[in-house]
N, C-alpha and C positions, 0 to 999 in steps of 0.2 A: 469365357471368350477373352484372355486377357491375352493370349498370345497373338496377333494379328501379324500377315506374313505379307509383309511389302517386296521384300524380295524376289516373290511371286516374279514380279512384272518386271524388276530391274533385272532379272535375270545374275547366269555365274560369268562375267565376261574375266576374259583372261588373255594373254598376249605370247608373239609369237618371237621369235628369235629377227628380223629380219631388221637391218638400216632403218626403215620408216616406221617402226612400230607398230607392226599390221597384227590386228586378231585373223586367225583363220580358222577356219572351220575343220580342217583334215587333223591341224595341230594342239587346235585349243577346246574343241566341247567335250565338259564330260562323256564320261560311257561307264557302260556298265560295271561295275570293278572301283571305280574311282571313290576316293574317300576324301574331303573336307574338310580341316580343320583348323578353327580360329581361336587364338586364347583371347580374353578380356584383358586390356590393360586403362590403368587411370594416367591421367595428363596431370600432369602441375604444375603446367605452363600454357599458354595459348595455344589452341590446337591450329597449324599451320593449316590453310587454305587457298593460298594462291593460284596463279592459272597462266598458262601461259609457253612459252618455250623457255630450254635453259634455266630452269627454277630448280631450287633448295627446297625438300621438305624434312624438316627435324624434328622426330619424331623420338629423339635417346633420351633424352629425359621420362617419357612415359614407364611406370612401373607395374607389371604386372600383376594380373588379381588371380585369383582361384578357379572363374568359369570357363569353362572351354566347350566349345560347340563344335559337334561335329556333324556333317551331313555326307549317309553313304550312297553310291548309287545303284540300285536295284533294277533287277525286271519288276515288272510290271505283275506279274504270275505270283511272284513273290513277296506284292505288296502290299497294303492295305484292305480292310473289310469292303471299302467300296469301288475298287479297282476297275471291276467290268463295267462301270461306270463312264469311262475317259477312254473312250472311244479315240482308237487312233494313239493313242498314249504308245511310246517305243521305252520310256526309262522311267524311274520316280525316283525322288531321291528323302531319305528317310532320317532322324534324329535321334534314333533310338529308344524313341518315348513311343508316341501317338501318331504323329504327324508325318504326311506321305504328303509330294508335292510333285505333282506329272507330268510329264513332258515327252512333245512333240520334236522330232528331229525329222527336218526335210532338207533338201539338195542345197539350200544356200541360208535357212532360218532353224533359229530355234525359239519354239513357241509355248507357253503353258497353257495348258490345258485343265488346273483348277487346284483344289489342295483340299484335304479333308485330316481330323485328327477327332480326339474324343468331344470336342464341343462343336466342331461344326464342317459340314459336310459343303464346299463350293464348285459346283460344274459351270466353268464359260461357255459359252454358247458362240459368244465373239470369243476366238483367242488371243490370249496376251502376246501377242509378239517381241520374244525377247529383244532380240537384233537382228540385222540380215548380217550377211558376211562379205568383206572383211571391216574391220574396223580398223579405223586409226586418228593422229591427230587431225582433228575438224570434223571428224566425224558427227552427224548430228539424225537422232531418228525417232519418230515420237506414234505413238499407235494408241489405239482406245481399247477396253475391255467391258464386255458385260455377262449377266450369266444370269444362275437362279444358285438358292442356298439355302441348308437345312440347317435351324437351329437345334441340336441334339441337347443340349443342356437345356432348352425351352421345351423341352415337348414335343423334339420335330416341327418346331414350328418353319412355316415357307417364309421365303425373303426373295430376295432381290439385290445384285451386286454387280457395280459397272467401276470403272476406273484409268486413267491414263498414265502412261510414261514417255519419259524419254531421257534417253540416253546420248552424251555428248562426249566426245573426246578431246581434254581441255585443255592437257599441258603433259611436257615432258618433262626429262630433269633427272635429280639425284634425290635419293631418300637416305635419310640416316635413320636409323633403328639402334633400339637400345643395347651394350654390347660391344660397340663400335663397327659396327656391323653397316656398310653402308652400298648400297644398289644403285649403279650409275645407267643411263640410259631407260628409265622409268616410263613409263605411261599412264598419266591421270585421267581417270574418267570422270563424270559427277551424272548420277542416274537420280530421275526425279519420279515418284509414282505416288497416285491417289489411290484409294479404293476405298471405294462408300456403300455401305452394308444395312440394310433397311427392311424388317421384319416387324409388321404390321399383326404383332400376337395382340389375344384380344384381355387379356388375364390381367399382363403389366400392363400395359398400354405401347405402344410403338417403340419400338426399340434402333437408335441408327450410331452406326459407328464410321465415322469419318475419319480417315487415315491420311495424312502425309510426310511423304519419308522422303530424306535427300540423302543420298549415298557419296563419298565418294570413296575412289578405289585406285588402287595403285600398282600395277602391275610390271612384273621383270620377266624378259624371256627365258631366265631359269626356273621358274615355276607356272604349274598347270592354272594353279589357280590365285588370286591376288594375296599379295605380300599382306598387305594392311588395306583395311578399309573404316570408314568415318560415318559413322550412320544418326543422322537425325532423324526422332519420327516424336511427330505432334498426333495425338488422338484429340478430337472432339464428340460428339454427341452421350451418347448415353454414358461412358464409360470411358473418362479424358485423363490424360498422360501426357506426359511428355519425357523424354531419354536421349541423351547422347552418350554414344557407346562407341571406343577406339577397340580394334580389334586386328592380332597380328597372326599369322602364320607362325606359329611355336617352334618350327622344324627349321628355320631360317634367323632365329633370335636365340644370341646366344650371351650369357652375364645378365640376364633381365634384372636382375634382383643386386648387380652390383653399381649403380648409379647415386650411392648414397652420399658422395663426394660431390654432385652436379653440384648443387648450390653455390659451395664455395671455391667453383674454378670460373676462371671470368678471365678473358684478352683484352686486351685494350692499347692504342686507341683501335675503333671499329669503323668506317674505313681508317687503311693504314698505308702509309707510301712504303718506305724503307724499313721499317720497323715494329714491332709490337711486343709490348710487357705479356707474360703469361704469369697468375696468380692463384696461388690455392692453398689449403692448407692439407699438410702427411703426417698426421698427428701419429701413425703409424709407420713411420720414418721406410714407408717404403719406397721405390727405385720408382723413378718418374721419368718418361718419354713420350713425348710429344713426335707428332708425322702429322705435316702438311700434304693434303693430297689435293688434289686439283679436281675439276669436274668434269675427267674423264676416269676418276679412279687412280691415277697415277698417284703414287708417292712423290712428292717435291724436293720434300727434305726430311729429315727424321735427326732427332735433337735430342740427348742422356739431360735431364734436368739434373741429378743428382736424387738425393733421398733427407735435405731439411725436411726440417719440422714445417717451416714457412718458406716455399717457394714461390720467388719471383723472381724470375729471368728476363731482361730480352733479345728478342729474335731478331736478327738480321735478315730481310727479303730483299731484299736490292737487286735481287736476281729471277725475282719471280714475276712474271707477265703480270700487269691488269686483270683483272677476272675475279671470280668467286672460289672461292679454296673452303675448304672444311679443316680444324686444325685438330685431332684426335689426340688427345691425352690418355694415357696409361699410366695408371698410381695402382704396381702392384697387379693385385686379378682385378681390378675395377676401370671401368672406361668410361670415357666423357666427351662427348662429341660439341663444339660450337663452329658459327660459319664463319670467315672470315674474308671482308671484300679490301683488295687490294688496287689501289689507283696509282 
């Protein structure tokens, strides 16, 4: 039972094309057909969590790992040994292991209806209410969950599982991704879910698994499903964890693996009126360019540093408004993203 699916409840939310940053429902729930996919990346810097309107999230520095998770989405006919179970189930969406996870689609909701793989078999009885529709910033929605569950690694043994979420809608913004790769008009979620698992075998003695998991997730109206998402989850009772895990959309990140330069590029000063140093070292004496973009994606300025061994330049801004800027470096195939707030 190591693998425990908070997700479940947070559901797949995802965003729509529109001014306000609305989820919809006709635009954004999976369907059948639809395939998933997240790669694992590690941080080596503070993982940005802010909230709010008009926010920076810099996420370029994070370097990519090897696992990739993918979830596809299936009929139901199609799915798991205990499928006829999940009454009312229209889709499931699958891992390519064990693990099926079911789901309810009605006129303005989408709901789970339970998740089963090779250690443990769970049917709500309450359903998990993903979200109603639509979603957007300030959105706020929180629902309870209960059920019955078999433990198949125990012996079939019977349990018992309840749980809550909610899901909020907490800030807009810009994301930078590693690459230089940077998504303006964003929408930040942060989805919050329990689920506590309590199976009264008489062999071990009682077995409970307490689950808390905080998501947050980041969505652009170019993609179905979110760019990047931040997943904490604490276990306690019988069988305790803890994991923080960044995870990006591989199909929208591209240089992952070229940010080996981040360290030794640095701006300064940070805020800056009329001017700022850009510093770094091109030990590989290749062609450096720098582009100020603004936070609407605009380009401001774009600047040939040259190709030293040791660059340090400075920039004249004397022309560029107040605001928050992101100032993107290119050294060669490599990119480096930092923010830069201008007064």
């Amino acid at each position: 039972m190591k693998k425990i699916y908070l997700t479940i409840i947070a559901g797949a939310f995802v965003m729509s094309a529109s001014a306000q940053l609305s989820l919809t429902q006709a635009f954004n729930e999976p369907v059948i057909g639809n395939v998933q996919t997240l790669q694992n990346f590690d941080s080596v810097v503070v993982i940005p969590k802010n909230t709010g309107t008009n926010q920076m999230w810099n996420f370029s520095a994070a370097i990519a790992d090897t696992i990739i998770e993918t979830a596809t989405f299936i009929s139901v006919s199609s799915s798991g040994p205990n499928a006829s179970i999940y009454t009312g189930a229209t889709m499931a969406d699958f891992d390519g292991g064990s693990y099926y996870n079911y789901y309810k689609s009605t006129s303005n909701m989408y709901e789970n209806l339970g998740f089963e793989d090779a250690n443990v078999i769970v049917q709500f009885t309450n359903t998990a209410v993903a979200a109603t529709y639509p979603i957007t910033l300030g959105y706020n929605f929180s629902d309870v969950a209960a059920g019955t569950c078999t433990a198949i690694v125990l012996g079939n043994a019977p349990g018992t599982i309840d749980g809550t979420s909610n899901v909020m809608g907490t800030g807009t913004g810009t994301l930078m991704l590693p690459g230089g790769v940077i998504f303006t008009n964003v929408l930040q979620t942060i989805s919050t879910a329990t689920i506590n698992i309590n199976i009264p075998t008489t062999f071990i003695g009682p077995v409970t698994i307490n689950n808390e998991g905080i998501t947050y997730s980041y969505y652009h109206a170019s993609q179905k499903f979110p760019v990047l998402t931040v997943e904490y989850v604490t276990t306690t009772g019988t069988f305790p964890a803890q994991t923080a895990t960044v995870k990006m959309n591989p199909s929208v990140v591209t240089g992952v693996n070229d940010v080996n330069f981040d360290a030794s590029f640095s701006i300064f000063p940070n805020p800056a009126k009329d001017r700022f140093t850009v510093k770094l070292q091109n030990l590989a004496n290749a062609n450096c360019n720098i582009e100020i973009v603004n936070s609407y994606g605009q380009i401001a300025q774009s600047i040939n540093l040259g190709n030293e061994t040791t660059i340090s330049n400075t920039v004249s801004i004397s022309e560029l408004n107040p605001g928050i800027y992101m100032v993107k470096t290119t050294l060669g195939n490599k990119v480096s993203v930092r923010k830069l707030i201008v007064e």
